[in-house]
C-alpha positions in Angstrom: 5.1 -67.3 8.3 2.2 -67.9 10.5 2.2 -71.6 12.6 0.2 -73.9 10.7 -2.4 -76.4 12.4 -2.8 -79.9 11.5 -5.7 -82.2 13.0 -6.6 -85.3 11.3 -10.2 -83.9 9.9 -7.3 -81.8 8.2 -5.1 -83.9 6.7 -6.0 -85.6 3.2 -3.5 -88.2 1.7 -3.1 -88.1 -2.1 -2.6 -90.7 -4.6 -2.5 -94.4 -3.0 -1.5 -92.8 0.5 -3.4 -93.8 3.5 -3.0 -92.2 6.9 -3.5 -94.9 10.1 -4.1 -94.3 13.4 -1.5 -97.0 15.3 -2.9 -98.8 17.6 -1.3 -98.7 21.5 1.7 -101.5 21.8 1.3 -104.2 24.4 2.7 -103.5 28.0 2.5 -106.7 29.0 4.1 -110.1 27.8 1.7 -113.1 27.6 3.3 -114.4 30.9 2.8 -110.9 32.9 5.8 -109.4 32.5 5.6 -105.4 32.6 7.6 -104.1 29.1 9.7 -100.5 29.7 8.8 -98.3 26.9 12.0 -99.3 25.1 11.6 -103.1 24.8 8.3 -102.9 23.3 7.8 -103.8 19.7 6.4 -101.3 17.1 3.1 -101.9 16.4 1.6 -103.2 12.8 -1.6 -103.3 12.9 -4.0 -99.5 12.8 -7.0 -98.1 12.1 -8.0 -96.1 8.7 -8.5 -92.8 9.1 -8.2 -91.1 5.9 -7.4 -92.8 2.7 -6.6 -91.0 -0.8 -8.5 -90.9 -4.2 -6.3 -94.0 -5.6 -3.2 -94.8 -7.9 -3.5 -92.8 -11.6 -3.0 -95.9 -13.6 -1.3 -94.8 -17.4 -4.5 -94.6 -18.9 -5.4 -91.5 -16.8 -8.2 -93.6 -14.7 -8.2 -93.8 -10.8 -7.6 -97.4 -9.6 -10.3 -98.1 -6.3 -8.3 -98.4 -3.0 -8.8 -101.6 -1.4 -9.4 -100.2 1.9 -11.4 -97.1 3.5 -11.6 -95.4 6.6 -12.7 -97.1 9.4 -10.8 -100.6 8.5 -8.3 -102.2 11.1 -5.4 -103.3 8.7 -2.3 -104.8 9.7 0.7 -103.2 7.8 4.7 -103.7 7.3 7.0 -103.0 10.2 8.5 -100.4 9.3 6.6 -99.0 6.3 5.3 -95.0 6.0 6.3 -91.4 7.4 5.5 -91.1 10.8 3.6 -88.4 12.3 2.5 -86.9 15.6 -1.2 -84.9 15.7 -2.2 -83.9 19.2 -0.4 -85.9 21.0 -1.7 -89.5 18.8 0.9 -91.5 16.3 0.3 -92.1 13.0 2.1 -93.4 10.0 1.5 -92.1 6.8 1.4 -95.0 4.1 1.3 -96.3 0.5 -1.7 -99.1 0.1 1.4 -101.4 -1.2 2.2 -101.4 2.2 -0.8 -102.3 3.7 -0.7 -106.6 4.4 -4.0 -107.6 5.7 -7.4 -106.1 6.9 -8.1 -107.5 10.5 -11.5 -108.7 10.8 
């Protein structure tokens, strides 16, 4: 079977799925303090790259997602798949998990 490439142009969520590009976690506390890579928290908050066609609801109708690509949203801690393209992290989610869009 021949390797398969994934890039995020490449990769299309279905259903309510929506894949986020995490954003970078602090290094540094509020008071200065440099943070080794395993003290640091996971962070919650992303940005939209892809998002799917929406939730089938049981009348056969597509329900909107609340959020498309490009949005900064602010999600549970430890919601989604994770996944690793080109060296970036991303977490694959369902929009139930999705808390807030940052403004």
């Amino acid at each position: 079977m021949a390797p398969v490439s994934l890039s995020v142009s490449t990769v299309k969520p279905l259903g309510d799925r929506i894949f986020v590009k995490v954003s970078e976690s602090e290094e540094r506390t509020a008071g200065g303090i440099l943070l080794p890579d395993n003290a640091r928290e996971k962070p919650q908050v992303g940005e939209v790259t892809a998002v799917g066609p929406g939730k089938l609801t049981e009348d056969g109708k597509r329900q909107p997602m609340d959020v498309k690509v490009g949005d900064k949203v602010l999600y549970s801690k430890y919601a989604g798949t994770e996944v690793k393209l080109a060296g970036e992290d991303y977490v694959l989610l369902s929009e139930k998990d999705i808390l807030a869009i940052v403004g």
